[in-house]
N, C-alpha and C positions, 0 to 999 in steps of 0.2 A: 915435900909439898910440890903439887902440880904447880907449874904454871898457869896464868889464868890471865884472860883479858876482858879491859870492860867493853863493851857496847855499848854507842851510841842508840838509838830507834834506827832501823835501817829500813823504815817507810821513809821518813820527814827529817833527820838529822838529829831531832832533839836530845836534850841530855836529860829535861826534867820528867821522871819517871815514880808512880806509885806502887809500891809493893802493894800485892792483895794477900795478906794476911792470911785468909784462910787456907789457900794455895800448902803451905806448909804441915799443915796436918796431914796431907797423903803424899808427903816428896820429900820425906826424909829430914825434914828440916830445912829445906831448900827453897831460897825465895824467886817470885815469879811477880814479872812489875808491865806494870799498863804505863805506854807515852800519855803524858797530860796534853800533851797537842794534837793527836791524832788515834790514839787508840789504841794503839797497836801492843798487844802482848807478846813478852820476848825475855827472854834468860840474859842478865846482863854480865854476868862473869864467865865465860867459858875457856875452856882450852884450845889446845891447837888442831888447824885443821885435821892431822894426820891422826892425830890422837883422838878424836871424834870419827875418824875414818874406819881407824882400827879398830874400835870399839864396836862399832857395827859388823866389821867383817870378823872376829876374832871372839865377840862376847855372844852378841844379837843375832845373827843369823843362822840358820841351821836349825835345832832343838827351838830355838826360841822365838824364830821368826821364816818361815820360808814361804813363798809367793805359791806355794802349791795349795795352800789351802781354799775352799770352793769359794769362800768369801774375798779371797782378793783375788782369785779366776775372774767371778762375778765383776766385781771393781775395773779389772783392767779392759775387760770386753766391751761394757759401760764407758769407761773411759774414749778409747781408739772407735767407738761407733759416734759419738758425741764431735773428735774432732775431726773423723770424716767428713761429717756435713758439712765443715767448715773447707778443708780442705782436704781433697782427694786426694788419699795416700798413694792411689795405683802407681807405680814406676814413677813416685817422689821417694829420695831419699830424707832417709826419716831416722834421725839422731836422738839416740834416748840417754839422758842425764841420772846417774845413779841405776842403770840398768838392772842391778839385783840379778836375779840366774836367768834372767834373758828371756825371762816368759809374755812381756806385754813385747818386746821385739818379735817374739817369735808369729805372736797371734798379728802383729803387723804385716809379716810377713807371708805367713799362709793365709790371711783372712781376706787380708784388703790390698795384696801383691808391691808390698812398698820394698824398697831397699835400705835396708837394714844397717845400722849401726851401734854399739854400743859403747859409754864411758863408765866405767864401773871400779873402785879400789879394790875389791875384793880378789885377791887371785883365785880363790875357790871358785868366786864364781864366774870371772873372765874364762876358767878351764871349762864349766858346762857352755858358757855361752858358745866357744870356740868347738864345743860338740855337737852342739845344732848348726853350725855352720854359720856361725854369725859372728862376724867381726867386729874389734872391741878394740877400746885404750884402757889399761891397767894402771888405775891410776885415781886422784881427785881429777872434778873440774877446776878446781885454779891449779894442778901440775899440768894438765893439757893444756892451759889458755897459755900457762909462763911457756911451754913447749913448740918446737919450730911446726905443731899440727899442723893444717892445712884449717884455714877459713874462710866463711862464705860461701861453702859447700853443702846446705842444708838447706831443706825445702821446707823441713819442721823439725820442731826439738821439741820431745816429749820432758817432762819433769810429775814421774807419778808417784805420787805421797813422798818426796825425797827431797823437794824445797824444805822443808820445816824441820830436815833432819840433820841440815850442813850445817857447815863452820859460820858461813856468812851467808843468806841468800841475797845479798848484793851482788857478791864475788861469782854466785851459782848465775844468774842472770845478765850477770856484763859476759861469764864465760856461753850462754847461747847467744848472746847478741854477735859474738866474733865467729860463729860457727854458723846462725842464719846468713841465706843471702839477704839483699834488702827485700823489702816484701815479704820474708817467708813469717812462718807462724809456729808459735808458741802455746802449748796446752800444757796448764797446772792444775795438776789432781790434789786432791788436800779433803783432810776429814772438814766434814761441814759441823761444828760444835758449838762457836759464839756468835752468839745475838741471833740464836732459833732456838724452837724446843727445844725440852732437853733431851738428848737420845740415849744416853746412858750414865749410871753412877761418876760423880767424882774421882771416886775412888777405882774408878775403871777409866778412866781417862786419864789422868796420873799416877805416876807410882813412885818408890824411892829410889828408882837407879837415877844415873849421874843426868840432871833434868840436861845437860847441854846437850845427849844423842838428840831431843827434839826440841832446839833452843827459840824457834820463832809458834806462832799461833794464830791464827789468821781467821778473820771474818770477812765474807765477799768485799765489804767498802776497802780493808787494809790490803788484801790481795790485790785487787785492783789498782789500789793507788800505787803500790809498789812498784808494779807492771806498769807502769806511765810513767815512772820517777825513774823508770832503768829505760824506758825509749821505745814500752810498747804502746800500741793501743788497744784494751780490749775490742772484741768486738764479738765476743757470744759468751753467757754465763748462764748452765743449768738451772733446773728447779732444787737448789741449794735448799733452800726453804723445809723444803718436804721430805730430804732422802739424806742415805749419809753421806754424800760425797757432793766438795762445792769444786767444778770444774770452772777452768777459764780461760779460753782463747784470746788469742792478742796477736797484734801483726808487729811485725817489726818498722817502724817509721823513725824514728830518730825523735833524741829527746825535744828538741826544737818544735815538731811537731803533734805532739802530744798534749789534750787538754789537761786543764788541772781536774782532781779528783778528791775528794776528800774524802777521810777515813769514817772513825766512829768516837761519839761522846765518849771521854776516859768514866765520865762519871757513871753512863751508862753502863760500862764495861762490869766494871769495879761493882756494881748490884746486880751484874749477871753473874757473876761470879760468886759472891754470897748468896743469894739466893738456890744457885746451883750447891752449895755445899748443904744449906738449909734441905732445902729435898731432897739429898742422899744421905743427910742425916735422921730424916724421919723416915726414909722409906726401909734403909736400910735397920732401921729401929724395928721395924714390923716385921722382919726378916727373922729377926734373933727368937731364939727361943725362951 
């Protein structure tokens, strides 16, 4: 038997948490639970960082996952154009969290002349990275934050689609806060899924492997509060609404400094979610032959 640890909500602290029920019919039998204080959907039994690490570098990536497809080309150019506006990459060094094979570093690099850095566990893919010339820590972000790295060396830290994939995203966000200078900025890329249309099946947004490779879930209010409760302040968030990707800028200010934010009604949640089962239930019903 794995080990396995529980979670608190790591928006708000809470412990009191509702399973959604339907969640279980496309995750293997695996339950998925909404904070009753603030909203937030989140996997409350997972295992250890490394072992969530491994499992992406070692199961997920490769055959099953790799950034060269045109849809996350798309995504990541969307992405680094988005928090340009914010803050101008040129000749800022620009630290990417969960790097993957170096490709939104890369388009940093050649597109909008930033200097480049990546933290990535994957040694596969710290080897491509290191072939486009781009330098990297092989490793989690909580082994580089426990590590003697160097911080307050970053102008911006990227985290694209790779928040919702860690051990902790507390642990992912205190580890950019030690790596921004003060002032610098933070952009989180994340599927845009709860409390909007619906953009695809259930059953294509869930599946039955081990639900802790994507143990958090986030809707723009939970993102957001998140990012204020760790010491940012947002200050730009896309048309989430309309597209599939909810982006979010935030500056680094210290928690002291930061308004409060609130998330989203559990109850509300909790009837997105059935509902969302309800319409891949029938639509997919119209499918069958």
């Amino acid at each position: 038997m794995m080990a396995l640890s529980e979670f608190p909500c790591e928006v708000c602290g809470g412990t009191d948490a509702v399973e959604i029920p339907c969640v279980r019919l496309y995750t293997n039998d695996q339950p998925l639970h909404v904070c009753k204080q603030c909203g937030f959907v989140y996997v409350k039994a997972r295992r250890e960082a490394q072992e969530i690490a491994d499992s992406w570098s070692n199961e997920l990536f490769g055959e099953c996952y790799t950034a060269k497809r045109p849809a996350i080309k798309a995504s990541h150019l969307y992405f680094l154009d988005f928090l340009n506006n914010y803050c101008l990459l040129k000749n800022k060094l620009t630290v990417d969290i969960g790097a993957g094979e170096g490709q939104l570093l890369e388009y940093a690099r050649d597109l909008y002349a930033a200097r480049v850095y990546g933290i990535e566990p994957s040694h596969a893919n710290c080897s491509l990275m290191r072939e486009k010339g781009i330098d990297c820590y092989e490793g989690t972000i909580e082994s580089y934050s426990a590590s003697s790295a160097q911080k307050g060396i970053a102008d911006a830290v990227t985290i694209a689609w790779s928040l919702e994939t860690c051990f902790s995203c507390r642990h992912m966000l205190a580890g950019a806060w030690d790596i921004l200078k003060d002032g610098g900025h933070i952009m989180v890329g994340t599927g845009s899924r709860i409390l909007v249309p619906f953009r695809k099946a259930l059953s294509d947004y869930l599946g039955p492997g081990p639900t802790d490779t994507h143990p958090v879930h986030f809707s723009a209010n939970t993102l957001r509060a998140l990012l204020k409760s760790c010491g940012f302040e947002p200050t730009g968030i896309n048309r989430f609404h309309d597209t599939d990707f909810l982006c979010v800028v935030a500056q680094k200010v210290g928690k002291e400094k930061t308004s409060a934010f609130a998330g989203d009604d559990f109850l509300a949640v909790y009837a997105f979610f059935e509902r969302w089962h309800q319409e891949t239930q029938y639509y997919l019903s119209l499918c069958r032959d």
